[in-house]
C-alpha positions as CSV (number, residue, x, y, z in Angstrom):
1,X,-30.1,-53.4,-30.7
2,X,-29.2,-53.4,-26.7
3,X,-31.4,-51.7,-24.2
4,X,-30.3,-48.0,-24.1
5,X,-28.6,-48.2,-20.0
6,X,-30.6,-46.3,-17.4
7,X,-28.9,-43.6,-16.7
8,X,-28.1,-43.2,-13.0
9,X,-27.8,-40.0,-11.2
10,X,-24.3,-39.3,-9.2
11,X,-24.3,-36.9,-6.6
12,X,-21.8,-33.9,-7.5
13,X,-19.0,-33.8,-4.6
14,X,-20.3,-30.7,-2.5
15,X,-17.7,-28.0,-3.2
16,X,-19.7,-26.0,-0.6
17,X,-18.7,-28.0,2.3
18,X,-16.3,-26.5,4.9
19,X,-13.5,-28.5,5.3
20,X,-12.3,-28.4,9.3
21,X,-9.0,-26.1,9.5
22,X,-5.6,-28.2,10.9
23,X,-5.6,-27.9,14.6
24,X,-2.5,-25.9,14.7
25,X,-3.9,-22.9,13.2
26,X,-6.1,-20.3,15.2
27,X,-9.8,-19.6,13.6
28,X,-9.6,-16.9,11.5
29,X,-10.6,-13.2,12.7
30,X,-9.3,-10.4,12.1
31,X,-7.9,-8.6,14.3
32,X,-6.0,-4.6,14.4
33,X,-2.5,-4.2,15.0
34,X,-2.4,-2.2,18.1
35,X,-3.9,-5.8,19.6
36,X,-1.4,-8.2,18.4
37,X,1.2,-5.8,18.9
38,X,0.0,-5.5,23.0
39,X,1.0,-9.0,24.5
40,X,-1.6,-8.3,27.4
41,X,-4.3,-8.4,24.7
42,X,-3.1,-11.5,22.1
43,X,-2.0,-13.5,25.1
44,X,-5.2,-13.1,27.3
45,X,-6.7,-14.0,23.4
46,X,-4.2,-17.6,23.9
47,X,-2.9,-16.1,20.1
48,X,0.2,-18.1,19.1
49,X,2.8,-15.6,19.3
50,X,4.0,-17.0,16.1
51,X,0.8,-16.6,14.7
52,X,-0.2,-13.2,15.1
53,X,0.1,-11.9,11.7
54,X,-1.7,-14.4,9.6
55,X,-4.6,-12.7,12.1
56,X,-5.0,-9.7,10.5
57,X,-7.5,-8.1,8.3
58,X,-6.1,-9.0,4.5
59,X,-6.3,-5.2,3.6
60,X,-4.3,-4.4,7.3
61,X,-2.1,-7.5,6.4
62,X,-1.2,-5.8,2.3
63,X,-1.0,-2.3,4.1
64,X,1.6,-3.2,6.0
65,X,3.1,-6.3,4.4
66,X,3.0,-4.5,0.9
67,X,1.6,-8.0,-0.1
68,X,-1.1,-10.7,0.4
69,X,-0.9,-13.1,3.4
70,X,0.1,-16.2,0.5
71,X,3.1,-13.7,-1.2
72,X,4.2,-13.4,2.6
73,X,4.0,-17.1,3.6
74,X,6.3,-18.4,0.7
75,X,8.9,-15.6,1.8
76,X,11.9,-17.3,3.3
77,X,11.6,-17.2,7.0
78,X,14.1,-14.8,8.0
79,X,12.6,-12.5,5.4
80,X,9.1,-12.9,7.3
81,X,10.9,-12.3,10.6
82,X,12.2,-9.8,9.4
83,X,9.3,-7.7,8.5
84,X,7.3,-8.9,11.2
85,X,10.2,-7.4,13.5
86,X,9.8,-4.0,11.5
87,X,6.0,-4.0,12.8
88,X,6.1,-5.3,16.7
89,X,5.0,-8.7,15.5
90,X,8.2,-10.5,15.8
């Protein structure tokens, strides 16, 4: 009979481990609509213009969206515009 192999131990990929965000997106915080809506407050903030609603609580974002923030973002983009227009976001 062979030797039974030594069992060696792998580390387990950490799932924990933030993964840095793409460069082109702002850190998250949330942030209320009366100040992304005021372009002396989001631009003093350096907020993308284009970004302003991803910045949004998620429960300001479905309150107003009617919809999560990932429902929105596969919305054709004129459909986003749209909406954001409807809001002062656009």
């Amino acid at each position: 009979k062979p030797a039974p192999a030594e069992e060696v131990e792998t580390p387990a990929p950490a799932e924990d481990v933030e993964k840095p965000a793409p460069a082109e997106e702002p850190p998250v915080v949330g942030y209320a609509l009366e100040q992304l809506t005021d372009p002396r407050v989001w631009q003093k903030l350096g907020i993308p213009a284009a970004a302003r609603e991803r910045l949004l609580d998620d429960a300001t974002f479905h309150e107003i969206f009617g919809m999560d923030k990932q429902a929105f973002a596969k919305l054709a983009k004129w459909k986003r515009d749209n909406m954001k227009k409807k809001v002062g976001l656009f």
